[in-house]
N, C-alpha and C positions, 0 to 999 in steps of 0.2 A: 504494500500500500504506500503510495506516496504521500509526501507530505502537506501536500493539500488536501487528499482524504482525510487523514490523521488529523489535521485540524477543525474539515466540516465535523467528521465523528465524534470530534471532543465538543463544537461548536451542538450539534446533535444531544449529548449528553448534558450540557448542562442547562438547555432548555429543558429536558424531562426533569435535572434536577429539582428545577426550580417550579415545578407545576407540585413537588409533595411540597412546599412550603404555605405556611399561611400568605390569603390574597390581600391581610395589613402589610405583608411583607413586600409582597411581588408589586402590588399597586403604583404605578407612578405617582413622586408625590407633587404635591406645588412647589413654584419656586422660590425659595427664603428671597430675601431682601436684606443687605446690611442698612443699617439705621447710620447713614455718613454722618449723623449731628451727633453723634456719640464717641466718634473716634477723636476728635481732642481732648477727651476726657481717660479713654486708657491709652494714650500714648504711648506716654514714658513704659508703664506697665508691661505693655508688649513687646515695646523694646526689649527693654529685660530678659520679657522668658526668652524672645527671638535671640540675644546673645547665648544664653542658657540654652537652647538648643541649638545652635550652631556649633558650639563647644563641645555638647556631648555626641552629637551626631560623627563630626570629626572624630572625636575619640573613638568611636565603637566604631567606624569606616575602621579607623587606624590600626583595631585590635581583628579585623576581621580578614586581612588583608595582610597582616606579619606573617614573616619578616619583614615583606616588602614594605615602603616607604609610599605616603599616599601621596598622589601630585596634585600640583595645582587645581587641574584640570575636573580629577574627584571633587575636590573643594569648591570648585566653583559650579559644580555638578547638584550639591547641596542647599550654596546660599542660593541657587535659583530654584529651587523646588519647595524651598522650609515655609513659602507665603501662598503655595499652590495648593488647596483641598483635594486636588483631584491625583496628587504626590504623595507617594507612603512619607516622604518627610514632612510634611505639614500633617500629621496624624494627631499631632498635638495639640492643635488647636480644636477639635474633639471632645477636650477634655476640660476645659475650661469654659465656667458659666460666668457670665457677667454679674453681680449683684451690688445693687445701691444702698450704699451704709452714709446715710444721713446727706452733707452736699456734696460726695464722691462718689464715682463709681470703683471696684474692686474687683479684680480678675480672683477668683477661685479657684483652684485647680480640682479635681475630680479622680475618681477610681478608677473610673470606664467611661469609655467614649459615650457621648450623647451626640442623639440626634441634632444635626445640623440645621438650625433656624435662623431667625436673622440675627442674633445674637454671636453662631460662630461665622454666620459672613460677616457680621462689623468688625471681628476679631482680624479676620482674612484679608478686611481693606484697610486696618491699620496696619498690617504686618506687611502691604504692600506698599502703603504710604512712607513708612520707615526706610524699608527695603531701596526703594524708587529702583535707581540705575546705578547702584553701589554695590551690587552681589560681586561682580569682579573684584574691587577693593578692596572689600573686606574680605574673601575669600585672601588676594594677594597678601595683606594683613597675615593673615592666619597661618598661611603656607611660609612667609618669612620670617616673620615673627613669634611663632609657635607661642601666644599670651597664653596665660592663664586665666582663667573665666571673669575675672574682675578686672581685668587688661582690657580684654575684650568687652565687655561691656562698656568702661569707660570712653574707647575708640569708636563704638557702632553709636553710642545713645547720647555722647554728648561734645562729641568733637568733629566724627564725618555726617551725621546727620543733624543732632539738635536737639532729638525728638525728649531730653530731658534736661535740659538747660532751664525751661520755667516749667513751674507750679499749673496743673492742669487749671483753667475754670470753675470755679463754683458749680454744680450740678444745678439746673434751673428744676423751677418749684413744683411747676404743671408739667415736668417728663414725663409721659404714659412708663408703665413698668415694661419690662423685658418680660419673655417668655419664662417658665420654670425649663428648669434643667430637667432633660428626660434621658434615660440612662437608653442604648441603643439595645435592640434586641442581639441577644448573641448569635442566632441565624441570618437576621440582617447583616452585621458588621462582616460574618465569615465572607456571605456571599458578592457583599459590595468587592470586599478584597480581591476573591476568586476572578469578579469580572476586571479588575483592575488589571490584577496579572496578565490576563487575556488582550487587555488595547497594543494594538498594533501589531498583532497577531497574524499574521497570513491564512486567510480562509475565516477569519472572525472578526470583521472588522467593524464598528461602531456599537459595541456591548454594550446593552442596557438592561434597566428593570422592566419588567414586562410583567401585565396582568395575565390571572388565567384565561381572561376569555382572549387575548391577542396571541398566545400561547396555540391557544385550540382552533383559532382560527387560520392558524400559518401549517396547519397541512393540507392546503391547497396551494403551497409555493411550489410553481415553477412547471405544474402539472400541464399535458396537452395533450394534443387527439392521441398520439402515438401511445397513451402511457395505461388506456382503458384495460389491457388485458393486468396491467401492475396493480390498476386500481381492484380490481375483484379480490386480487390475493390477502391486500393492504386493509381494506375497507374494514375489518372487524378490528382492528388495534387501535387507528384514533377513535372510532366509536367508543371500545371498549372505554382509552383511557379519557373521554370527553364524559361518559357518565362514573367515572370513578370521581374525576375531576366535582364534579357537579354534587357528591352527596355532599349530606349535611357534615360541618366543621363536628367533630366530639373534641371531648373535654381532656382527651385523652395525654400521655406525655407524646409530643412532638418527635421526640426523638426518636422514639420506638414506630412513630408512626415513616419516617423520612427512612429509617430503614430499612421496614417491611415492605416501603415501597420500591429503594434502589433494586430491592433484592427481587420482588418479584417481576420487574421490568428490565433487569439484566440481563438475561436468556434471549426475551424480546429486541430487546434495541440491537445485541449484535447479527440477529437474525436481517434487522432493518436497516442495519447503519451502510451498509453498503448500496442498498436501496435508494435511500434520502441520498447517499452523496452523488450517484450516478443524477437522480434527479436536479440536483441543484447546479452539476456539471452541465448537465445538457440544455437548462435554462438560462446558466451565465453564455453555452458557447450560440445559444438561438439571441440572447439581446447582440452579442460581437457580431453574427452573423448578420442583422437586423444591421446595425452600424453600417459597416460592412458595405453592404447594399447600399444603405445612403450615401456614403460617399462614391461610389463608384457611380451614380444617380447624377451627383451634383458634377461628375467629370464629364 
C-alpha cells in the first residue's frame, strides 16, 4: 500500500473514531472573540509567563535533543509558535483563566486545559501584541546569551518590548465579567491533539471537528455510475453504522463504550478501507481529469 493509501486509511479511521465520541464533542463550536479592551490590563502578566515559557520550552527542546546543541533556528522555531493556539507550544495558554480581583485583572494559572473562549483568545492577542516582530530577537537573545529566566524576562518585558515599564490601568467599573473557567473534556483535548498531528499530512488535509450527522452524510463522497455494483456490497455498513450512530446517548462510562466500538468496527473498516481509498482515488483523479479537459477546452 502506498503512502497515500496509508494516509486516506488512517484519514478513514479517524473519522469512525470520532462518530463513538459524544456529539458535545464532535459539534462545531462558535467562534470565541478576544475582548482587545482587556489586553492593556494583562500585559505585563503575559509577558511574564510568555518569558517563562520561552525558557522552559528551550530547556526541554534542549534536554530532548542531547547531546546535541539546539540552534538558533529551533529557537526561533519556538518564539514563533508560543502566541499561536493552533501550536502545541502555545498549549499554555489553555490553562490560564483571566479573573478580576477588585481594579485588576489577574492571570491564574490552572491544572488542565480549559476550553478556549474569548478569555484565552485575549490571552493569545496579548501574547501576540508582546510578541509583534521580535521572535527572531529574542530567540537570537537566547541562543547567544543562554539568560536565565529572570534575564530573560527583564530583556523580552521591559527593554525590547515595554510591555512592563508602566503600571497596567485601573480596571473600569461597568467591565461585563469574563466567562468561568471550564476544564476541557479529556476526549476533547486527546482528539483536538490527534487532528493536530495530522495538519499537513499528505492524503489528510484540512482536519477538522465534524458532527455526526456530517460524518454520516460523507458516505456519498466521490461515488458514481461506475460504483453501483460497490454500492450493493457496501450498503449495509453505513446503514448499519448510521442507526448505531443515531441510538439514544446512555449514561454509561465513555470509555468502555469508544472501545466496544473500535473493536467491533475493526474487522469492518479493514474489510473497507481499501474500498473508501480506491473511491476517493478515482474521485480526486475524475475532478484532475475534469481540469484537464478544461484547459485543453480553453487551448
Amino acid at each position: 500500500m502506498g503512502k497515500m493509501e496509508q494516509n486516506i486509511v488512517l484519514l478513514v479511521s479517524v473519522l469512525l473514531l470520532l462518530t463513538w465520541v459524544p456529539v458535545s464533542l464532535c459539534a462545531k463550536k462558535p467562534m470565541a472573540v478576544a475582548r482587545k479592551e482587556d489586553i492593556p490590563y494583562i500585559k505585563c502578566q503575559v509577558c511574564e509567563k510568555l518569558a517563562s515559557q520561552l525558557y522552559q520550552q528551550v530547556q526541554t527542546k534542549q534536554s530532548q535533543i542531547s547531546p546535541k546543541k539546539i540552534s538558533e533556528h529551533q529557537i526561533i522555531e519556538i518564539a514563533e509558535n508560543v502566541c499561536n493556539l493552533k501550536k502545541e507550544e502555545a498549549d499554555w495558554i489553555l490553562k490560564i483563566d483571566i479573573v478580576e480581583r477588585g481594579d485588576r485583572l489577574e492571570l491564574i494559572e490552572q491544572d488542565a486545559e480549559g476550553i478556549c473562549n474569548s478569555e484565552c483568545k485575549t490571552i493569545e492577542g496579548a501574547c501576540d501584541e508582546v510578541m509583534g516582530y521580535s521572535d527572531t530577537d529574542v530567540a537570537e537573545y537566547i541562543y547567544t546569551s543562554k539568560p536565565d529566566i529572570e534575564s530573560l524576562l527583564n530583556y523580552l518585558c521591559k527593554d525590547l518590548t515595554k510591555a512592563c515599564k508602566t503600571k497596567p490601568p485601573p480596571l473600569l467599573k461597568d467591565r461585563a465579567p469574563g466567562e468561568p473557567f471550564v476544564p476541557k473534556p479529556t476526549k476533547e483535548a486527546e482528539m483536538e491533539k490527534m487532528l493536530r498531528s495530522m495538519e499537513g499530512m499528505p492524503g489528510a488535509p484540512n482536519m477538522k471537528m465534524y458532527s455526526r450527522e456530517e460524518l454520516m452524510n460523507m458516505k456519498n463522497l466521490g461515488e458514481d455510475a461506475d460504483d453501483d455494483e460497490e454500492e450493493e456490497e457496501e450498503e449495509d455498513f453505513p446503514s448499519n453504522l448510521g442507526k448505531l450512530l443515531r441510538k439514544k446517548e446512555s449514561k454509561g462510562d465513555w470509555k468502555q463504550r469508544i472501545s466496544k466500538g473500535i473493536k467491533n468496527v475493526s474487522e469492518t473498516l479493514k474489510k473497507h478501507a481499501n474500498k473508501a481509498s480506491n473511491r476517493v482515488q478515482r474521485w480526486w483523479r475524475g475532478i484532475r481529469g475534469a481540469r484537464s479537459k478544461g484547459g485543453k477546452a480553453e487551448l
